[in-house]
C-alpha positions, 0 to 999 in steps of 0.5 A, spaced: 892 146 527 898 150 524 899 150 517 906 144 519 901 140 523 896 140 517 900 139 512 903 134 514 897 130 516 894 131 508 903 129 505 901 123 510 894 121 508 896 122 500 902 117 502 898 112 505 892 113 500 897 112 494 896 120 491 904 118 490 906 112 490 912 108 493 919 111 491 916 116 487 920 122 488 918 128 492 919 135 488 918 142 492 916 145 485 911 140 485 909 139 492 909 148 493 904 148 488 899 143 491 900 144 497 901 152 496 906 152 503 912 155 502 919 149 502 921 151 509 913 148 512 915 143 506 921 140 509 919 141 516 914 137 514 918 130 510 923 130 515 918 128 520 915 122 515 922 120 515 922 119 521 915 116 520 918 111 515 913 114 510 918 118 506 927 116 506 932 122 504 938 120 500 944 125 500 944 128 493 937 126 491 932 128 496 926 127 498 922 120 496 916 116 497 918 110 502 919 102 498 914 097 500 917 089 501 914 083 504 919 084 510 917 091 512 910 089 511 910 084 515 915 087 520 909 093 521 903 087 522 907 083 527 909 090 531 901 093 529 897 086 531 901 087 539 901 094 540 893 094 538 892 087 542 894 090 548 891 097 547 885 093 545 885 090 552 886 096 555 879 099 553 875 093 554 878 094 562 877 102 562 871 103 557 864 107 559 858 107 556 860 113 551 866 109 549 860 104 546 857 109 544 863 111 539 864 104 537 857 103 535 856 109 531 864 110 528 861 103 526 855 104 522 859 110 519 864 105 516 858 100 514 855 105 510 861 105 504 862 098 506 855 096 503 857 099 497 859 096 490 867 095 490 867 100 484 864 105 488 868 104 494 875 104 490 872 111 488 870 113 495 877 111 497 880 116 501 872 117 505 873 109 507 881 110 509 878 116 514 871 111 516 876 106 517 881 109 521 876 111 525 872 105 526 879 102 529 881 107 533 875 107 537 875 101 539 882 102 543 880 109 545 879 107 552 885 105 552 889 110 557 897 108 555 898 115 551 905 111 548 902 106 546 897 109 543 902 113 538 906 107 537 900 103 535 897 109 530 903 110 527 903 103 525 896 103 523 898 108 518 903 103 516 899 099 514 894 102 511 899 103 505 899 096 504 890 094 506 890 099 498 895 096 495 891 089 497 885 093 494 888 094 487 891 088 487 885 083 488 878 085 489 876 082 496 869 080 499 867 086 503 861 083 504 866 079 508 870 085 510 864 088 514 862 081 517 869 081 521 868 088 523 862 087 526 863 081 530 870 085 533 865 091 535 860 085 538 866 081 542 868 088 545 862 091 547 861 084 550 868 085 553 869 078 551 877 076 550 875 074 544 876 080 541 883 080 540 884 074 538 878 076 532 882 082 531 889 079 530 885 075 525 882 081 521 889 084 521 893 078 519 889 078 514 890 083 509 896 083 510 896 075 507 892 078 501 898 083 500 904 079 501 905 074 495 904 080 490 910 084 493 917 085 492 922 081 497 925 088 499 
């Protein structure tokens, strides 16, 4: 992976996990130093989260973190439950028995931090994001739809942003959590039609959890 490749992975990841807030201002002194890249790879890098959403740039005053509001997040739930819906249903048409293979172990690795203590999870945050993500990609990683399934990543990465404000605002069941993936992994393994549906549910969700504590825009 190149050095630009790279580091807009970790610039994305440090947004999502809220290592820099929404609207906080994104300083090249600050970013060269912690990233050790030089501004060129850097502004490389930003251009394409401002294409992304994650990032906004304002004539004069640079590079910032992109607000969160009550529209944009129900605006990426609404294009994200379609997009995984369909790429979902694509795989349980498609999927072979390494395709289970991948959800039931990306599954167990999730479980091992989602059995844990809310407090050792909030520490272990950024390994649940990455377990998280996985676990979700696999389930739809059948699907052929190569588009699709660009779109629907990018708003997976969208609303990842808001499921951490959801945890820092509320502590939530885990337990509850854990359950709802389990029975989204067994409904699909069953190729029963049902998963969509349960799946639409686990999203829309969280973003219910979040969106009374968010601004208006």
């Amino acid at each position: 992976m190149s050095n630009g490749q790279d580091l807009l992975g970790r610039l994305r990841a440090d947004i999502v996990k809220h290592t820099f807030a929404p609207e906080t201002k994104l300083k090249f002194s600050d970013l060269t130093e912690r990233y050790d890249l030089g501004i060129g790879t850097l502004r490389e890098a930003l251009s394409q989260l401002v294409s992304e959403g994650f990032v906004t740039l304002e004539a004069g005053k640079g590079f910032r973190v992109a607000a969160v509001s009550r529209r944009d997040l129900s605006e990426v739930t609404e294009h994200y439950v379609a997009f995984e819906k369909r790429a979902l249903s694509q795989s349980i048409a498609a999927g072979d028995d390494e395709w289970e293979t991948q959800i039931v172990a990306s599954f167990h690795s999730l479980s091992i931090i989602e059995d844990l203590s809310w407090a050792e999870r909030m520490r272990r945050h950024g390994e649940w994001v990455e377990r998280h993500r996985r676990f979700h990609e696999s389930l739809v990683s059948a699907c052929s739809d190569r588009w699709l399934l660009k779109l629907r990543s990018l708003m997976f990465y969208q609303l990842e942003r808001y499921r951490f404000l959801s945890k820092m605002n509320r502590e939530k069941s885990p337990a509850r959590k854990r359950a709802e993936h389990r029975d989204i992994m067994d409904a699909t393994l069953a190729r029963d039609a049902k998963a969509t549906a349960l799946l639409e549910h686990h999203i829309r969700d969280t973003s219910e959890s979040i969106l009374g504590t968010l601004p208006e825009a």
